[in-house]
C-alpha positions in Angstrom: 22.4 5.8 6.2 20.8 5.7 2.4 18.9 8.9 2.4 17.1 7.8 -0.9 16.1 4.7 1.2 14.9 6.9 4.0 13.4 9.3 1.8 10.9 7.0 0.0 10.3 5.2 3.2 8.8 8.1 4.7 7.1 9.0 1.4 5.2 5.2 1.4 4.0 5.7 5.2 2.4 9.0 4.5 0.8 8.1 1.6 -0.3 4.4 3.1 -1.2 6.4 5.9 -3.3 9.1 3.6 -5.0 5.7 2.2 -5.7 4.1 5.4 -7.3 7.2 6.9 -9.5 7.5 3.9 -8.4 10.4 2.0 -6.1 8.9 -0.6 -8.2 7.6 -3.2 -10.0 11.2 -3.8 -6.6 12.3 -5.6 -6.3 9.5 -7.6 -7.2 10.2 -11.7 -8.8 6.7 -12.4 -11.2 7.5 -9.2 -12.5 10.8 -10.0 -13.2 9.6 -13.6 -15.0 6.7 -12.3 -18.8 6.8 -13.2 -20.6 7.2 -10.0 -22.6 4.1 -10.8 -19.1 1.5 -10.6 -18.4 4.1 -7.0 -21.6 3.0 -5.4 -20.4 -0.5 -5.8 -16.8 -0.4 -4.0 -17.0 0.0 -0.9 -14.3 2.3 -0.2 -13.0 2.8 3.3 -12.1 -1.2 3.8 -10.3 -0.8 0.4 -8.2 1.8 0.9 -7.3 0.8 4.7 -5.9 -2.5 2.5 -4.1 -0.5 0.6 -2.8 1.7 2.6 -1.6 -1.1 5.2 0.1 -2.7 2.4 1.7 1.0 1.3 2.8 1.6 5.4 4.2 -2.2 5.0 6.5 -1.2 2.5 7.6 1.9 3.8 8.9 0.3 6.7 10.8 -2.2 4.9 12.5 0.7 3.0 13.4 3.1 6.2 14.7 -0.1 7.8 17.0 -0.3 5.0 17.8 3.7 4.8 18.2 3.3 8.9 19.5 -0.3 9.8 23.3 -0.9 8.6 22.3 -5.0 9.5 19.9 -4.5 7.0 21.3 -4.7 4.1 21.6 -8.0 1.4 20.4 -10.2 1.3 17.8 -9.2 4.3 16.3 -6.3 2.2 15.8 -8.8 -0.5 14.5 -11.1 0.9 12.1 -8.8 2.6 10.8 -7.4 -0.7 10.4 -10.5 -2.2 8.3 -11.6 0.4 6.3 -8.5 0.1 5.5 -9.4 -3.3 4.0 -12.3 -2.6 1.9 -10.9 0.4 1.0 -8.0 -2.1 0.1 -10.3 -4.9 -2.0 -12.6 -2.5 -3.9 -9.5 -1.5 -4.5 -8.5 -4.7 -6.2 -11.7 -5.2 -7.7 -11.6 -2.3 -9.1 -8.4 -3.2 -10.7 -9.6 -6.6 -12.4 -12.6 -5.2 -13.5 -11.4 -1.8 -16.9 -9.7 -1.5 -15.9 -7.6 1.2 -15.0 -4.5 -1.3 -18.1 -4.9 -2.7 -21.5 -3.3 -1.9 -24.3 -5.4 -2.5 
């Protein structure tokens, strides 16, 4: 077992859970010195369940390697580089969808 794996896993699901419930982003710096004007425009719940899907989706991938023996290299590689790429196409996706944006 790789307690540090483990330990970050579970870190990553409560916080992805935290920002899919909603309640995340009110703790971050960057949003509470957001002018209220750029707020209005995000719409904020569908952002943060994103984000917070994508944080749970890592967390997983890290207590399966703190818990599973079988998953170790080059599985857990393979599964983070993978995440990258999902992570990266949501981040586009993100930018050039308007469903983050109020109009």
């Amino acid at each position: 077992m790789n307690f540090t794996c483990v330990f970050f896993g579970v870190i990553f699901i409560a916080a992805g859970i935290l920002f899919a419930l909603g309640k995340g982003h009110i703790h971050l710096a960057a949003w509470k010195a957001m002018p209220q004007q750029e707020k209005d425009k995000i719409r904020i719940q569908p952002l943060c369940r994103n984000i917070g899907e994508m944080m749970i989706l890592s967390g997983v991938i890290f207590l399966l390697k703190g818990l599973w023996a079988g998953f170790e290299n080059p599985w857990f590689v393979v599964s983070m580089i993978l995440w990258l790429f999902i992570a990266g196409f949501d981040v586009w996706y993100i930018t050039k969808s308007d469903r983050y944006y109020n109009k």
